[in-house]
C-alpha positions, -999 to +999 in steps of 0.1 A: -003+546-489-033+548-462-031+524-440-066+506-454-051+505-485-020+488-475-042+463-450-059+455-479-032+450-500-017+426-474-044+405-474-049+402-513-011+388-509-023+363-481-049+349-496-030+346-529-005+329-511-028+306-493-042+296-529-008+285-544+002+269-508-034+247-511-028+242-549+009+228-541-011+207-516-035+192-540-016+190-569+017+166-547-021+148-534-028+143-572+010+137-581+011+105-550-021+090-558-014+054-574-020+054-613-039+026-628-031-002-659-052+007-685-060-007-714-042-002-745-010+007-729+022-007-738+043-022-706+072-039-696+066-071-671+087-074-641+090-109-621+089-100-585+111-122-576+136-125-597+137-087-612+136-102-650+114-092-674+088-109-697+096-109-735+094-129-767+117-140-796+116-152-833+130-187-815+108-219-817+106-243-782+125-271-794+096-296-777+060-293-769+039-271-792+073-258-814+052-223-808+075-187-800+094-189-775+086-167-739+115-160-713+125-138-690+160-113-688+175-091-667+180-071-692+147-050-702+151-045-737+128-032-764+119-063-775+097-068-739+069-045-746+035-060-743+002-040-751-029-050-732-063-056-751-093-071-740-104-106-737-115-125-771-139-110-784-145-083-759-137-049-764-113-031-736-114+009-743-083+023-747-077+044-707-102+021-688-086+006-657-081-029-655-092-039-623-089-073-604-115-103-622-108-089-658-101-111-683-067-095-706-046-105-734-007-095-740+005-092-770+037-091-781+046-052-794+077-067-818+063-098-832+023-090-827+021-127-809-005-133-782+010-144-748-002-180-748-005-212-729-016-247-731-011-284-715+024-289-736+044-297-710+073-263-702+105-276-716+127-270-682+105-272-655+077-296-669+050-274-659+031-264-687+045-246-718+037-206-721+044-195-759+036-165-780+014-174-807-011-161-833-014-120-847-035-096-849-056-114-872-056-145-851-063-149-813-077-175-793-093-181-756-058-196-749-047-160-749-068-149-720-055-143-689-074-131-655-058-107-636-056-114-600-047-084-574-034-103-545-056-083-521-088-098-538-104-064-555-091-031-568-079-017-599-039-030-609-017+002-599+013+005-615+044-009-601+021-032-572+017-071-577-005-087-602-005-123-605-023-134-645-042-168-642-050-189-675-083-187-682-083-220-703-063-239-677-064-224-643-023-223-641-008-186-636+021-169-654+052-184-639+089-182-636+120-187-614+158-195-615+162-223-643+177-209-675+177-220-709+214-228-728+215-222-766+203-207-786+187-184-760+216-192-732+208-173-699+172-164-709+151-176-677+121-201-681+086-185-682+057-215-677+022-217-665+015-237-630-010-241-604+011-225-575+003-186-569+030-175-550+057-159-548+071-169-587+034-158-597+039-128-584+044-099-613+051-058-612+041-035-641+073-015-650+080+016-676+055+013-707+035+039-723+001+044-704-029+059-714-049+077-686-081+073-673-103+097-674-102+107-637-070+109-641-071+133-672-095+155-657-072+157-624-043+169-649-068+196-666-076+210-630-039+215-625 
């Protein structure tokens, strides 16, 4: 082969290589970037302290509203899923980030129950009581909760700290060490109170998320 030919050649394969090196680049950029919460997905709920999760059962509180019981387990079983819509009466479109001042509602993937609270007072802890209560049918403003990300704006990234602040009431999603005995022995106590640290403190865990647009056009380009 002349040696143009073969120069050439060479730098066909150098630039080729160049491309894939850059494309690695951007691609582990597009692969570290934090993914959003988005509406419409279904998630588990991690307390950051603690490392239970958030979940629901066909058991009524004993005291205060009689309403579904909420706890937390260790455990992360199938029956902690919640799915994030919009606040009552607002629509949320299914891949849109929810960013930090949104107003959410959880419901309950098993039992179709909204995550709930009121001014019962909690049946442990005497705070006040955080049930599961209505279906798809039914939902109330005592379902909405306001995301808070603890840096003050953003969107809620997956797997960083969200705290969830009653709308109605002003308390946030709660819990801590204190656990229930029968019939739901060793299941921790989930309440609502005024104190946002660290038991108000919450981590998005495995779920099914959809992705934002960005992020589906970043996955195209790939």
């Amino acid at each position: 082969m002349p040696p143009t030919k073969r120069s050439n050649v060479a730098n066909r394969i150098t630039l080729a290589l160049f491309a894939c090196a850059c494309a690695s680049v951007v691609a582990a950029a597009r692969a570290e970037a934090p993914a959003s919460v988005t509406c419409g997905s279904a998630l588990k709920l991690k307390h950051s302290s603690t490392k239970h999760f958030l979940g629901s059962q066909q058991v009524q509180y004993a005291s205060g509203s009689g309403q579904q019981s909420v706890t937390a387990r260790p455990d992360g079983s199938e029956d902690q899923y919640w799915i994030l819509h919009g606040a009552v009466g607002e629509e949320c479109e299914r891949g849109s980030a929810v960013a930090h001042g949104q107003t959410v509602r959880l419901q309950h993937a098993n039992t179709r129950a909204w995550l709930h609270s009121h001014e019962h007072r909690s049946p442990l802890s005497g705070q006040n009581e955080v049930s599961c209560f209505g279906s798809d049918e039914s939902s109330d403003t005592g379902d909405n909760w306001i995301v808070e990300i603890p840096s003050g704006a953003g969107a809620w990234e997956r797997g960083k700290k969200v705290r969830f602040k009653h709308a109605d009431t002003g308390a946030y999603l709660h819990s801590h060490g204190i656990k229930f005995g029968r019939p739901i022995a060793g299941h921790q106590e989930v309440c609502a109170a005024h104190s946002s640290g660290s038991n108000a403190m919450w981590v998005s865990a495995e779920g099914v998320y959809f992705p934002t647009p960005e992020e589906e056009a970043a996955k195209d380009e790939l």
